[in-house]
N, C-alpha and C positions, 0 to 999 in steps of 0.2 A: 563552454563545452569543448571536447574534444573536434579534433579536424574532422569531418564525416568521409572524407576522402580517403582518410590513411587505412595502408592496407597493416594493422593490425591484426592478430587471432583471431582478438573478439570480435573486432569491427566487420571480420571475414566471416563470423559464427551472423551475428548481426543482420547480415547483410544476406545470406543464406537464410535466418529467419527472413525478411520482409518479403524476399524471393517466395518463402514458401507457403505465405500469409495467401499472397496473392494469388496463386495457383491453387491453395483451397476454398478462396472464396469463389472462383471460378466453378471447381468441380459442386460447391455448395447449390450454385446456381442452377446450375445444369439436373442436381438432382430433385431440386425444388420444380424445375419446371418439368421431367420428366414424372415426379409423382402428380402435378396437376393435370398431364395429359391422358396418365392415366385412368383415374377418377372421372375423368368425362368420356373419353371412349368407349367405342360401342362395339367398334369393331374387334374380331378376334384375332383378325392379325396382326393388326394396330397394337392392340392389348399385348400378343406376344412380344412385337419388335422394341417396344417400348420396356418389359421387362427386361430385355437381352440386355438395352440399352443400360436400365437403370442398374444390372448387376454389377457387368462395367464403370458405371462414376463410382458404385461404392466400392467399389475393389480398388480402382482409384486413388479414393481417401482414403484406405484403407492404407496403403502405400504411404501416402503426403502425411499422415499421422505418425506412421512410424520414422520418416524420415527427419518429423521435427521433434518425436523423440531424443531421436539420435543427436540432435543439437542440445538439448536438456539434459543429457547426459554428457557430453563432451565437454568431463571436468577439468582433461590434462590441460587445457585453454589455460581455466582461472586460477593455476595452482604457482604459486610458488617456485620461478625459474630454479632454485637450486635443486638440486639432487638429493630426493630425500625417500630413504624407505619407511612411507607412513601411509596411511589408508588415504586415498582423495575423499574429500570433500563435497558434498552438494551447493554448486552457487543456482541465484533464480537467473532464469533472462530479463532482458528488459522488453516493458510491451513497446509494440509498435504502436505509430498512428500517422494520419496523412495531414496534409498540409489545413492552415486555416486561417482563413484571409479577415482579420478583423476590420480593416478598415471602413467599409462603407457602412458597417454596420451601425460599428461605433459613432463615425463622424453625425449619420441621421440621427441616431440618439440622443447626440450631445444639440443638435439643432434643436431637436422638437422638444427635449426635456429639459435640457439646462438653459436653453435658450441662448446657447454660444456658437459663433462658428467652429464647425468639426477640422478644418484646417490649420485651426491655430494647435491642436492636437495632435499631427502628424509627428513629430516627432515620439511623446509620447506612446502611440499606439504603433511606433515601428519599434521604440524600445521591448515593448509588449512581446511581439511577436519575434523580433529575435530569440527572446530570454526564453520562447518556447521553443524555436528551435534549436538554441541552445539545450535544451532540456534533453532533446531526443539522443545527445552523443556526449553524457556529463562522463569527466576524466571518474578513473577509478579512485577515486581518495577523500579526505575531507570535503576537497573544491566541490569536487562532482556532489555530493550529499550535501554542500549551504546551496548547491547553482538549486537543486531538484524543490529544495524545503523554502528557499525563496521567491519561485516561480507559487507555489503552493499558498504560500500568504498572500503573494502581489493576486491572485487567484482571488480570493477572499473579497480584496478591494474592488474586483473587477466585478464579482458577482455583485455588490452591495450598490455600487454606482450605476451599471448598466444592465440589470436582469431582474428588471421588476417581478414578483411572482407572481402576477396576473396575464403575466403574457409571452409570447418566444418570440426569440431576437430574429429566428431564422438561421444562425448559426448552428450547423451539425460537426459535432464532434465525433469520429471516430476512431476507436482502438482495436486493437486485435489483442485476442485470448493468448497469451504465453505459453497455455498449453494447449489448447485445438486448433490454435490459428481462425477460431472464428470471428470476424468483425463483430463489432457493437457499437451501434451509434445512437447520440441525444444530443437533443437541441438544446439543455442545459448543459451547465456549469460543474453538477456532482459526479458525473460519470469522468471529466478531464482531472477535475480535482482528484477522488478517488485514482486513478488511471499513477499520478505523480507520485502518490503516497506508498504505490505498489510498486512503483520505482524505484522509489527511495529504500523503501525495506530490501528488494532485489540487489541494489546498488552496495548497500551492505552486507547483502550477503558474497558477493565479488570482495568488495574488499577482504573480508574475513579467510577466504579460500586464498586470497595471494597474501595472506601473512606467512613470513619464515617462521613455521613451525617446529626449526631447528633452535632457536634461542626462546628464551623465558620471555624476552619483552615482545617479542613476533608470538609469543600463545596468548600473553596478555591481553596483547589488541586483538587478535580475532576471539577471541571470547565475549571482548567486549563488543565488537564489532554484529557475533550471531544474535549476543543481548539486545542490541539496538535494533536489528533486523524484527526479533521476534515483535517487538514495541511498535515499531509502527505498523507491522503488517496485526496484529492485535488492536491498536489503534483503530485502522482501517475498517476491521471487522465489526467494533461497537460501536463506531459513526459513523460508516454507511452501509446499512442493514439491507439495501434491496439490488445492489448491483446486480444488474444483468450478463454478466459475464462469468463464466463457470471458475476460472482463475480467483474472483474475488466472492465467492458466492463463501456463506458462514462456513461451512463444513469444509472447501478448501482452504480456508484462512487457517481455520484450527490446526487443521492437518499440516500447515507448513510452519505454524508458532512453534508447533511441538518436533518441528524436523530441527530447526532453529536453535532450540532450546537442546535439542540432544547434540546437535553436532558441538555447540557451546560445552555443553557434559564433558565430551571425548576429546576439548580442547581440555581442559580440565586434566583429565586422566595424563596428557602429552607432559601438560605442564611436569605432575608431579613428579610422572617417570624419567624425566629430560636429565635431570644430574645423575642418572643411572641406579637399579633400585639394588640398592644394597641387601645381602644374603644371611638378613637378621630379622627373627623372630617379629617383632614389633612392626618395623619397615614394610615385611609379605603382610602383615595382617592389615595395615592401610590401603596398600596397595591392589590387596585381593578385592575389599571392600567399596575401593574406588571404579575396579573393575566393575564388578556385579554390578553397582550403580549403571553403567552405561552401558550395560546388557539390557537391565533393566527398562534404561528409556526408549532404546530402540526396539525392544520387544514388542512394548506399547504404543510406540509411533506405526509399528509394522498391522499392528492391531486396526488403527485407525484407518490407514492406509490402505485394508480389505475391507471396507464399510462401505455402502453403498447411503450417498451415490455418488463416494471420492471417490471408489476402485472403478467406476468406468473410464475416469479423466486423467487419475494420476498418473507417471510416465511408467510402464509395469517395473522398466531398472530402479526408476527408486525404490520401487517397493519391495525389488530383489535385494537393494544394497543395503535397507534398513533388515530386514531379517537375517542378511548377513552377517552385519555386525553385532547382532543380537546374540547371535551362538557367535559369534568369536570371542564377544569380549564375557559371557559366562564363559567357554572352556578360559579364559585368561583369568577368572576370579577361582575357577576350581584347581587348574596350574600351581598359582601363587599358595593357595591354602596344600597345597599339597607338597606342595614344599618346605614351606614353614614346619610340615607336620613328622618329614622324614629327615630332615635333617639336622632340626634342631633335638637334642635329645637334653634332656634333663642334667646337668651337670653340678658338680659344687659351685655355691657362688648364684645359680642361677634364680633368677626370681619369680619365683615359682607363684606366688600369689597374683600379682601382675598377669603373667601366660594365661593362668586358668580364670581372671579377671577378662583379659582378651576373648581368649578362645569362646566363652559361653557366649560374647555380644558376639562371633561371628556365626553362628546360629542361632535360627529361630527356636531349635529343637535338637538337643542329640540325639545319633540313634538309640535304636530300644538297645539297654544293658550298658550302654557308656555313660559316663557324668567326665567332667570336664579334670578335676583334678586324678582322676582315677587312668584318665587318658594318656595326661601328661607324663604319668610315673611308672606306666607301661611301654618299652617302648615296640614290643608288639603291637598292641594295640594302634598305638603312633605309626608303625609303619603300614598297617590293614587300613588303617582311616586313611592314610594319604597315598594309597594307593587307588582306595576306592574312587577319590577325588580326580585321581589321573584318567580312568577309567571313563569318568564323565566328562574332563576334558577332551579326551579323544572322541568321544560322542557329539560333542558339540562341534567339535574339532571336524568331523566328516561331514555332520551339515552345512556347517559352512561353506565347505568347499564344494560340494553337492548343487547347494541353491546358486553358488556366483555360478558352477557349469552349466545351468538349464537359462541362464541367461546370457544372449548372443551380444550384448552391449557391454554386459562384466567381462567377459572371457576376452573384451579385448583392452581390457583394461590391466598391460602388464604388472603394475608395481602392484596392482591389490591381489594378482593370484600369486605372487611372491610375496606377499606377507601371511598372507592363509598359507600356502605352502609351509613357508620354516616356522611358522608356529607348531602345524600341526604333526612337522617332522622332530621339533624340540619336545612336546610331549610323549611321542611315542621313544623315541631315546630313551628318555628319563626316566618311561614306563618298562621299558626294557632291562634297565640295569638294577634296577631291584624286585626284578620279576621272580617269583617263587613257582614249584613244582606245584606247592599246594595251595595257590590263592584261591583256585577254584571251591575251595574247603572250605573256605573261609570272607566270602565275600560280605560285603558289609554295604549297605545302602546309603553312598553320601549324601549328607542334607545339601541344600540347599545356601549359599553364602548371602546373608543378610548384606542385602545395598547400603551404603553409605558414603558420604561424602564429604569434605573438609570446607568443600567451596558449593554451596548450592548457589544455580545459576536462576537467574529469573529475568523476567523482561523488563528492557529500559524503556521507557514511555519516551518518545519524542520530545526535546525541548523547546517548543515553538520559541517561547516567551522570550530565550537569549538570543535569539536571531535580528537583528534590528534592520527592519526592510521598510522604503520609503514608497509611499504609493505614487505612482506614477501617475495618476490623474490629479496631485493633490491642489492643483489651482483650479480645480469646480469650488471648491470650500470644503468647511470640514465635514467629515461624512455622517457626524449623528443629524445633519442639516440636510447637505446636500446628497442625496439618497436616491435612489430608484424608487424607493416606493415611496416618497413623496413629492407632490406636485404644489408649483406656483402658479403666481401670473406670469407673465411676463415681465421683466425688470423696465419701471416707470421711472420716469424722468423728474424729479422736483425741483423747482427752482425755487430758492430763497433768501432772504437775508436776516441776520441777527441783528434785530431790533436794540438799541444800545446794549450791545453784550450779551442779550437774551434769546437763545435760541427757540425756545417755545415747547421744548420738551427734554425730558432726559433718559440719557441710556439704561439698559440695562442688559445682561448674559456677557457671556466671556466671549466667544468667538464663533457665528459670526453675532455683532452687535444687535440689542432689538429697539425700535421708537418707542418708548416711554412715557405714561403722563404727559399724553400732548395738547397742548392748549388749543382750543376747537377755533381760535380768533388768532394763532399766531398766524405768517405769512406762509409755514414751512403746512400747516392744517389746508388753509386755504389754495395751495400749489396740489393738494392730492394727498399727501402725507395720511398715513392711519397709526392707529397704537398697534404694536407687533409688527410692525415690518422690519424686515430685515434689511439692512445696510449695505449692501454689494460694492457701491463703488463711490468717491468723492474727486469732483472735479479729474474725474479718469486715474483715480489710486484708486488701485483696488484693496478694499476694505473685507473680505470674505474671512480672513486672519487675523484681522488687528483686535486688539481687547479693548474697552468701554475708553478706558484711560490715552491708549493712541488715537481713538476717533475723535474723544473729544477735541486730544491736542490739535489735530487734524482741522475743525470746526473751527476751531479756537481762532486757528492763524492767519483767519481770511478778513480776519476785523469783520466789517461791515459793508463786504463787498458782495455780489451776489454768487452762489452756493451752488454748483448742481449736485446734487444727490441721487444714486439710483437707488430701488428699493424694491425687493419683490413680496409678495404676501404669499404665506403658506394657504393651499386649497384643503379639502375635506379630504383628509386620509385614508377617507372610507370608500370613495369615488376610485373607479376601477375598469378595466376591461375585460371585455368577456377571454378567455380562455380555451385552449384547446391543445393539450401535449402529449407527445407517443413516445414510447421506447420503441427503437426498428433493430431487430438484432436478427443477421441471418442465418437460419438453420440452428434455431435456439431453440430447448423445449419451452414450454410454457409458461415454465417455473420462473425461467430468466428473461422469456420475453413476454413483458409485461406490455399491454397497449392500457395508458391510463388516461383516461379522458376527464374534462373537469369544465363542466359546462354550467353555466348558469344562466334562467328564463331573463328574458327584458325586463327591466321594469314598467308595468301596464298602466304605469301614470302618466307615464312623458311620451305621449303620441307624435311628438314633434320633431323630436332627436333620432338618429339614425348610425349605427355602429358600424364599420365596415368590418366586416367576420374576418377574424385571423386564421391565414391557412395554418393545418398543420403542416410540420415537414415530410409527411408521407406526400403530401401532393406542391412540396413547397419546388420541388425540381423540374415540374411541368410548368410550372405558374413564375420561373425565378424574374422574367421579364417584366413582367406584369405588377411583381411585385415591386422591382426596383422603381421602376416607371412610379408606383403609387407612393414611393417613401417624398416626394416633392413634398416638403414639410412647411406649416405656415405654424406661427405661433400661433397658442391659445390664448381666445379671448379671456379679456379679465371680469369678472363676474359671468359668467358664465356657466348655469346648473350643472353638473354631470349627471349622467344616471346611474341609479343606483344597485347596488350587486346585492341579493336576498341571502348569497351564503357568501362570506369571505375563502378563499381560501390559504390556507397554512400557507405562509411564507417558508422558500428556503432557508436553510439553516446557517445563523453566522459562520464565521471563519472558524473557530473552535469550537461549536455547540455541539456537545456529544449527544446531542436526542436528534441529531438530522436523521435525514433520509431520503431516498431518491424521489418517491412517489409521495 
């Protein structure tokens, strides 16, 4: 990751976010407990002083929401140090979160379930937790996006080995919302995981905004870059389906794929206009059509973007700068066609089948009384038609410039109201010089310019699969064995010897190894030995990796000397603990703050066993003493009944299973 120190823009923008996270979960507080004070009050003063209060925190928020607006919009950050007269771009921010101390958790884990010391793991679990602090400050570039995606997988491993789905670690993870700054915390794994992935789509979208949009291979990559963006934040959205944070909620996921996807468009459009659009028939009619197209999408993104219930959360300037460029870039496809229309006139030589081929795909419909060849060979006609085009461009042309001035965030954004400006001063020009006494006579209603594109963008899906990331816990064994949600004995001690050559059983599985057809009269049967144990260790090598063919050799090489063997036996998969997990999100509606509980009765046959209840994490910060005090871990005995659970419930979802979900 980047230095968390350096006073960078972003890191200054960054750093202004955390600042103002925290300052509205304060005011969150304060309003949360002046609405409960209200609600029980009897008094009428009370009653009064308590509203006065509460108008106050929310005028407040009201403030700290617009202020971290104001960082969501603060594109001239992530743009492209060169000097460029081109529309800014929307980059995401990256979410916050606070610290998170894996250690004690993990090491009890690893005592009471793998049955190893958690110390010999320190290392491992400070690698862990670097790579997540690394995570919080990744460089803008490739690095930043493999540090973010391989925190993400190493994720995956972490969840499989230590978060059984029967039960919480006690680990709370929290984030704050990108756009309300509201906290959201859970005591699993999906809400961190999720959290990285909006990252990484963010992270991309930064890179994208500081491409030099001045050359063809700087559009190249942020095209590709808003493509990759849209993919994982899509991604996101159909593998985890119940985030509790409004940032990641379906309907704002959607809404920022299709901001993605259009700024991608309008890279697109840069691209084709970048070698300059030459003042030829064929060229304007690409060009017009390339326009309209990303009129088009931002029309639609702006559509989306007044939908409730994204038009409460969105930042209102995006939602000003996508309908901006919605009438900008239609007056720029009506411009272009109006061009093509006045100035190319019909000449010898010219190819006239071709034009009137063009001209009909750049409408859905001509006006009533025109047809397409009858247009071209008038050039009356030609000049009222692409007059009337200018006319709509300068319509769209004043909206634009209308919508960025009712916006106090646009208006201070120099280079965008100098490009609306000389656009809209190039058409009225152009509108001017071949302006007639009697157009008014003669007005003519321009259609509409059919969207089209040379390059349709779409989303890049994530490529986990080329990423090659090593699990950091990988000496437990391999993990379709050594798993959270399954349980052993305790690793037993055999001592034996191969009777002339004969060990008394044989192997079988790849890694780790299992006892085999074992002779109930060998010495290796008689020391404890069962069929299906697993292989862990030999004469203190450890065997959790070696294949059938190394243990044997292993065996092999001790002649006829005595053997120790450790070995552990798989327990009933189906044995379990009781359960109890919440989402705690503050100052969330309903919708996002989920409390899901997931209880199961004793079982009414084992009178003799006794469970000790897992707190939830809503009372796990009264209790965190008590609870450490209780992790003094003893191994489990071997043969030893469990009790048994009446409902299973759904395990977390693998590292790539696209049917997960939080709940």
């Amino acid at each position: 990751g980047c230095n968390p120190l350096a006073q960078t823009g972003r890191s200054k923008l960054q750093n202004q976010r955390a600042a103002l996270n925290q300052q509205i979960l304060k005011a969150v507080r304060m309003r949360t407990g002046a609405e409960n004070l209200l609600k029980v009050a009897t008094n009428p003063k009370v009653r009064e002083q308590v509203r006065l209060e509460l108008s106050f925190v929310n005028s407040d928020l009201q403030m700290l929401k617009e202020e971290l607006e104001g960082l969501n919009i603060s594109v001239g950050v992530y743009q492209n140090t060169e000097e460029a007269f081109t529309i800014p771009l929307i980059p995401l921010g990256l979410k916050e979160t606070k610290d998170v101390d894996f250690s004690v958790v993990l090491k009890d884990f690893i005592l009471e379930h793998y049955s190893e010391d958690g110390y010999l793991y320190e290392d491992e679990i400070a690698d862990l937790m670097d790579l997540r602090q690394a995570c919080r400050t990744p460089s803008r570039d490739e690095a930043g996006v493999e540090l973010l995606m391989t925190y993400f997988i190493q994720l995956g491993f972490v969840e499989s080995r230590f978060f059984p789905p029967t039960r919480q670690m006690g680990l709370l993870f929290t984030w704050y919302d990108s756009l309300t700054g509201v906290p959201v915390s859970q005591q699993n794994l999906l809400l961190e995981k999720a959290s990285v992935l909006f990252n990484t789509g963010a992270l991309y979208t930064q890179i994208g905004t500081r491409c030099d949009r001045q050359t063809q291979a700087g559009l190249e990559n942020a095209i590709d870059a808003f493509q990759r963006a849209a993919g994982v934040l899509n991604y996101l959205k159909e593998t985890f389906t119940h985030t509790p944070s409004y940032d990641m909620s379906p309907a704002m996921l959607s809404v920022l794929v299709k901001m993605m996807l259009a700024q991608a468009q309008e890279s697109v459009f840069e691209k084709i206009s970048l070698p300059g659009i030459r003042n030829e028939f064929f060229m304007l009619v690409k060009v017009a059509q390339e326009a309209a197209k990303v009129g088009e999408v931002y029309q639609q993104l702006h559509a989306a973007m007044s939908q409730v219930p994204v038009k409460e959360n969105i930042p209102y300037s995006w939602a000003s700068l996508a309908c901006v460029k919605g009438h900008h870039y239609a007056a720029l496809a009506h411009y272009f066609t109006a061009i093509l229309l006045i100035d190319h006139q019909v000449k010898p030589g010219t190819d006239l089948d071709h034009q009137e081929k063009c001209l009909s795909q750049l409408y859905d419909r001509m006006p009533e009384g025109l047809t397409p060849l009858a247009t071209l060979k008038n050039d009356q006609q030609r000049r009222q038609l692409g007059k009337s085009h200018l006319r709509r461009a300068m319509t769209h042309h004043e909206e634009s410039v209308r919508e960025a001035s009712l916006c106090k965030k646009l208006r201070s954004i120099e280079v965008l109201q100098k490009v609306l400006c000389a656009a809209q001063e190039r058409s009225r020009l152009t509108y001017a010089q071949h302006q007639e006494d009697d157009d008014l006579l003669n007005l003519i209603d321009a259609p509409s310019v059919v969207a089209k594109t040379e390059q349709e963008v779409d989303i890049i899906l994530p490529q986990f699969s080329k990423l090659t990331v090593t699990d950091f816990f990988q000496k437990l064994g391999p993990l379709s064995v050594f798993s959270a949600n399954k349980r052993w004995t305790p690793p037993r001690s055999i001592r034996f010897t191969a009777e002339e050559g004969d060990l008394g059983f044989t192997l079988r599985g790849n890694a780790p190894v299992q006892v085999h057809f074992l002779d109930p009269y060998c010495s290796a049967s008689v020391a404890g030995a069962r069929e299906g144990d697993y292989i862990v260790s030999i004469q203190l090598v450890d065997c959790k990796w070696l294949t059938v063919s190394e243990v044997m050799k292993l065996l092999k090489s001790f002649g006829e000397d005595e053997i120790e063997m450790k070995v552990v036996s798989l327990l009933d998969s189906t044995s379990s603990m009781h359960n109890k997990s919440a989402t705690y999100s503050v100052g969330m509606q309903k919708t996002y703050s989920m409390i899901c509980l997931a209880i199961d009765d004793d079982d009414k046959t084992d009178k003799t066993k006794k469970i000790s209840k897992k707190l939830s994490f809503l009372s796990w910060g009264t209790n965190k003493n008590r609870q450490k005090s209780a992790s003094t871990l003893c191994l489990p005995s071997v043969g030893v009944a469990r009790p048994q659970v009446k409902k299973k419930l759904p395990s977390p979802f693998s590292l790539l299973n696209s049917d997960s979900s939080l709940y």
